[in-house]
C-alpha positions in Angstrom: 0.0 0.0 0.0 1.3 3.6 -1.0 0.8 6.5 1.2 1.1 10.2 0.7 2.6 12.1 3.6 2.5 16.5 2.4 5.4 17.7 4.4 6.0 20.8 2.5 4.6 23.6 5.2 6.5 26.2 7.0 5.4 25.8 10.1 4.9 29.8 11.0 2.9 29.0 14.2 5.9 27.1 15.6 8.4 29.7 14.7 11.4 30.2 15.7 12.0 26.3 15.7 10.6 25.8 12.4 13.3 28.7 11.0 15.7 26.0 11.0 13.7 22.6 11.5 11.1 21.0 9.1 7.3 21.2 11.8 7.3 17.2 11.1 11.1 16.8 12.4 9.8 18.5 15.7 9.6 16.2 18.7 7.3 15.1 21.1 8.6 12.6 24.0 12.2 13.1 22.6 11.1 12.0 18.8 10.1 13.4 15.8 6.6 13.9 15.0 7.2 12.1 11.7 8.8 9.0 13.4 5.7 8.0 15.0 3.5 8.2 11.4 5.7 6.0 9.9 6.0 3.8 12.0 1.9 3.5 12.5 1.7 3.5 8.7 4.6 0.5 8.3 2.3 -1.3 10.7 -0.6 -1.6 8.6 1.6 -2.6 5.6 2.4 0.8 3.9 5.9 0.2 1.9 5.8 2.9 -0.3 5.8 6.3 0.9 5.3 9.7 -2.0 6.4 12.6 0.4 5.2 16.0 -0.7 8.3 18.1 0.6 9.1 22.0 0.3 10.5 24.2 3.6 13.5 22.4 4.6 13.4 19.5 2.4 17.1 18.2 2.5 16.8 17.7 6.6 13.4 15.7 5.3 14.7 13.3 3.0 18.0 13.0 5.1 16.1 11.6 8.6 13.9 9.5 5.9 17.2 7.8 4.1 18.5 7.7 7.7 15.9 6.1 9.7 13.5 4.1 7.6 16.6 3.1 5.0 14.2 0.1 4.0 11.1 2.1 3.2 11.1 3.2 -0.4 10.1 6.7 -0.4 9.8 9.0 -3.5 10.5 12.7 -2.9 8.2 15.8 -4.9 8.5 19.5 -4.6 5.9 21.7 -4.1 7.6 24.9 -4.7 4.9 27.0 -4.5 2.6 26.3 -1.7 -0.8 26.9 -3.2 -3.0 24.6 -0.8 -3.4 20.8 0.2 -5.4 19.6 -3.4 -2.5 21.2 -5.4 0.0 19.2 -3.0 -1.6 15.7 -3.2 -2.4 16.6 -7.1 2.0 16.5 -7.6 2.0 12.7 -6.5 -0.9 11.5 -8.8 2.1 10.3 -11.3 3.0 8.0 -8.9 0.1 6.5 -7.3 -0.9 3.0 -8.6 -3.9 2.0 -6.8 -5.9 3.0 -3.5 -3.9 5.4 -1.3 -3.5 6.2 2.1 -3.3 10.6 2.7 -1.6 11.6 5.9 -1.0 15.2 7.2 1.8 15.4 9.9 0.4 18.3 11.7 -1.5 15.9 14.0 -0.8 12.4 15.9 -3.8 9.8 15.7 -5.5 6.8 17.0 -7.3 5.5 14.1 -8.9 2.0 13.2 -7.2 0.8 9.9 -9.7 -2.3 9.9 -12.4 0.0 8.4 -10.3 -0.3 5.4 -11.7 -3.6 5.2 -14.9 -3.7 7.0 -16.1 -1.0 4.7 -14.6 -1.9 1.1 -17.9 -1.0 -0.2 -16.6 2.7 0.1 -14.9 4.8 -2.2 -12.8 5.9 0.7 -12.5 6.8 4.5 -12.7 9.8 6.4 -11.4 9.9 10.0 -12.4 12.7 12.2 -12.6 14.1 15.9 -15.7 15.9 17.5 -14.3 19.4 18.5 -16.2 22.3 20.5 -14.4 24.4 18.1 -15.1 23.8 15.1 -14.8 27.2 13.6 -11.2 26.2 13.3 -11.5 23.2 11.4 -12.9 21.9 8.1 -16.1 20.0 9.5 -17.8 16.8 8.0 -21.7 16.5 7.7 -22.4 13.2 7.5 -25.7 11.1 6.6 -27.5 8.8 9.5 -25.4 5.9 8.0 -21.9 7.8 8.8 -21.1 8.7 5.2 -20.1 12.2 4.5 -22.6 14.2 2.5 -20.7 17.6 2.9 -17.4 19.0 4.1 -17.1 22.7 5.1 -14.3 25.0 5.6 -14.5 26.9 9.0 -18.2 27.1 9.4 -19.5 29.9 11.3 -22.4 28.1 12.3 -22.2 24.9 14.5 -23.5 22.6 11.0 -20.8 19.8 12.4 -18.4 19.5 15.0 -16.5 16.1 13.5 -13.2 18.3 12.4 -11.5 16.9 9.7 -8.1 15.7 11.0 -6.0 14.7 7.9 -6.0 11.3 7.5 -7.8 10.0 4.7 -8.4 6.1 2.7 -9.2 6.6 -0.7 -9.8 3.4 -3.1 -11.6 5.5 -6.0 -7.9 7.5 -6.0 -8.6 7.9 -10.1 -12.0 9.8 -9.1 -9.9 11.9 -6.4 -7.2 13.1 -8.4 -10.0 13.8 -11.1 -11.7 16.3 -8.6 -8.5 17.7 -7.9 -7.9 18.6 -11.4 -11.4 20.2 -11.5 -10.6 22.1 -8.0 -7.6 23.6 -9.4 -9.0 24.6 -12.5 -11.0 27.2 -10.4 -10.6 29.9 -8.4 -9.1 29.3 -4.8 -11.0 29.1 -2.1 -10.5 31.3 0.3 -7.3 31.9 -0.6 -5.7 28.1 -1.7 -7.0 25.1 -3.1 -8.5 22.8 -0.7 -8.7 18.6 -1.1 -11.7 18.7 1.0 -13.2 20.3 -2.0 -11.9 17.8 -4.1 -13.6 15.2 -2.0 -17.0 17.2 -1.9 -16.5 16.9 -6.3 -16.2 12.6 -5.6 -19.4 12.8 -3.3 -21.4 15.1 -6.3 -20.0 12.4 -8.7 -21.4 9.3 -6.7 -18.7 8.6 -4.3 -19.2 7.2 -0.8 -16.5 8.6 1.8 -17.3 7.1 4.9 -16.6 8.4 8.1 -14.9 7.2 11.3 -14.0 8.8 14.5 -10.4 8.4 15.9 -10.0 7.5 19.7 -7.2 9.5 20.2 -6.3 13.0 18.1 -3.4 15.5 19.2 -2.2 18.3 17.3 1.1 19.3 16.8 0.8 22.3 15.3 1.2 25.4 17.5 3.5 25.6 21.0 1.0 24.6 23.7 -0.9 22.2 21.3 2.9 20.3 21.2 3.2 20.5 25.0 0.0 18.6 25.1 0.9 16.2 22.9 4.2 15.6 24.2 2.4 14.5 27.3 0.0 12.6 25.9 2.9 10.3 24.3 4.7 10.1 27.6 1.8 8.9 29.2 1.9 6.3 26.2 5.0 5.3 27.4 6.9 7.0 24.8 10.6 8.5 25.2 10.9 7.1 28.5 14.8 5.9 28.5 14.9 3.2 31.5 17.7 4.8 33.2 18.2 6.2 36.8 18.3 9.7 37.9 20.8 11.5 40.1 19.2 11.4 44.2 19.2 15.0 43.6 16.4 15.0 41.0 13.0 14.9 41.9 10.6 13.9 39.4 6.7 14.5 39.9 4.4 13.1 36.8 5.2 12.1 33.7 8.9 12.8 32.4 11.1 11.4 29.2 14.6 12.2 29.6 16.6 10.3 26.9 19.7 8.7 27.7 23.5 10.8 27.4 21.3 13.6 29.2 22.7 15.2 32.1 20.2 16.4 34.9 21.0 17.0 38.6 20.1 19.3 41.3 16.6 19.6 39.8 12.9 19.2 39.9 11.1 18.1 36.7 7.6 17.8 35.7 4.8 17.1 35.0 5.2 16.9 31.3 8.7 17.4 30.9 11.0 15.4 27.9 15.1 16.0 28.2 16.7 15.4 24.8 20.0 13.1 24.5 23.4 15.4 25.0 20.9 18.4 27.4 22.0 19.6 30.5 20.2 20.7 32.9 21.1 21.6 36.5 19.7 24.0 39.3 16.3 23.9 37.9 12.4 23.5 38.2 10.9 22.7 34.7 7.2 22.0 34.3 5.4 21.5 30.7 8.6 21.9 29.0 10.8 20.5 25.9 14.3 20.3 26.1 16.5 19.8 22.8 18.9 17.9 22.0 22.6 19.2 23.1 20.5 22.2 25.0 21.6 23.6 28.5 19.5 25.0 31.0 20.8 26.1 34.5 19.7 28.0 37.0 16.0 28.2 36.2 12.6 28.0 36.7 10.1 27.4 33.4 7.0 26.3 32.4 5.0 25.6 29.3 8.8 26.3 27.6 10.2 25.1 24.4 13.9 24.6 24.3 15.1 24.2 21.1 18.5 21.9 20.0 21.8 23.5 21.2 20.0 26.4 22.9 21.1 28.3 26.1 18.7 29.5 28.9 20.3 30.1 32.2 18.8 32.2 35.1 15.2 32.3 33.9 12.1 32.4 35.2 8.4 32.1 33.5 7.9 31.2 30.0 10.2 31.2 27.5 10.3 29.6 23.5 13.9 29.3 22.2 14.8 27.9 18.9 17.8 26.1 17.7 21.5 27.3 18.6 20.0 30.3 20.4 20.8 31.6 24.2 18.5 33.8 26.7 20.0 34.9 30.1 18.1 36.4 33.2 20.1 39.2 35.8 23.1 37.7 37.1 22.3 37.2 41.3 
């Protein structure tokens, strides 16, 4: 099974880090975002990946080559980021039959199985119920669970199933078709969505059923990634089995990856320590801590510390990207 993963985006809301990291390569529980799709799509017999790249490609296809040398993966540009139907639309070339879609903004819990229970569909939808939905693309459905509609940002409460990126589609000939059709118009509001190319396979006949994930967390903005970097702690990710210093107290979930060097601290809850980080004198809470990154003499919460970054004598809330330093008063 083939799978296209669009891995082109910027990343503005996670700026700085996304200046000089690819969003997917960011980590939650001391690994890459990306590592963990993979690996769920390898387990349900993906073997072929078609990865839509863009900001930061090299670092992309680097970690790929790297860490999944035996997954074939072909690499396409989108060098102009015109919306997610014109980024899928760049891989039809290399699809050959039904196709899975993943966006890496998001980690999921999703039943696969449908894929078989339901092969009377023309494809799967998996969604969340949100309270807001006005952020999402929403998916009306039919009393039978099929999607009838799918609506940008609604302004009034039609749906609250958000859309969460991960899509099944066996009619992939019929999706690429609508795709063609949405970007032979004009964009809507302001880029070319493949929801609307999925609303064109629904006027045409299609069935796109719809399934809600157990589990849905968003990687996509600073406090959204703090979440999610506790939810995979408490899934027993990043959690090196190794023994902290006497001097370290630990209070809820923490990942702190072996080759990291912590003492005279208190951590957590929610805190993940990167291989070659130091940190000494301080009280972290809801904090991510880079790889090679120092902090001393501190006291942080809901804090991202990028890779090779410096924070010493700080207190509050502080978001510091790669190879960057930040220091309070001296005493």
């Amino acid at each position: 099974m083939q799978a296209i993963i669009p891995l082109a985006g910027k990343g503005t809301r996670v700026r700085p880090h996304t200046h000089t990291r690819p969003k997917p390569l960011l980590r939650v529980a001391n690994r890459p975002v990306l590592s963990y799709v993979v690996e769920q799509l390898q387990s349900i017999g993906v073997d072929e990946v078609i990865a839509i790249t863009g900001h930061l490609a090299p670092q992309i296809e680097r970690y790929l080559a790297e860490e999944f040398a035996d997954l074939p993966v072909k690499f396409v540009e989108q060098v102009e980021q015109r919306g997610t139907a014109d980024a899928i639309g760049l891989a039809e070339s290399f699809v050959t039959g039904p196709v899975l879609i993943v966006f890496v903004d998001t980690l999921f819990e999703a039943d696969f199985s449908l894929i078989e229970s339901h092969a009377d569909a023309a494809g799967i939808i998996w969604a969340k119920e949100v309270e807001d939905y006005q952020r999402y693309g929403v998916v009306v459905t039919d009393g039978d669970g099929y999607m009838t509609r799918i609506i940008e940002k609604p302004s009034e409460p039609i749906s609250k199933l958000a859309n969460i990126g991960v899509y099944y589609i066996r009619d992939y000939e019929l999706m690429f078709e609508g795709v063609r059709h949405v970007m032979s118009q004009d964009p809507n509001l302001g880029e070319y969505f493949l929801t609307d190319a999925f609303q064109y396979m629904i006027d045409h006949g299609a069935r796109l059923y719809t399934a809600e994930v157990g589990g849905w967390f968003d990687c996509g903005k600073p406090e959204t990634l703090l979440d999610t970097n506790l939810a995979m702690i408490e899934r027993g990710h990043g959690t090196a089995a190794r023994a902290l210093p006497a001097d370290v107290t630990v209070l809820g979930g923490v990942a702190v990856e072996d080759g990291a060097d912590v003492r005279d601290s208190k951590l957590g809850p929610n805190v993940s320590v990167a291989k070659g980080a130091t940190v000494a004198r301080s009280i972290l809470r809801d904090c991510i801590v880079g790889v090679g990154a120092r902090v001393e003499d501190s006291d942080l919460t809901d804090s991202l510390v990028g890779d090779h970054a410096v924070v010493t004598r700080m207190s509050g809330t502080v978001n510091v990207g790669d190879h960057s330093e930040v220091h309070g008063p001296p005493d």
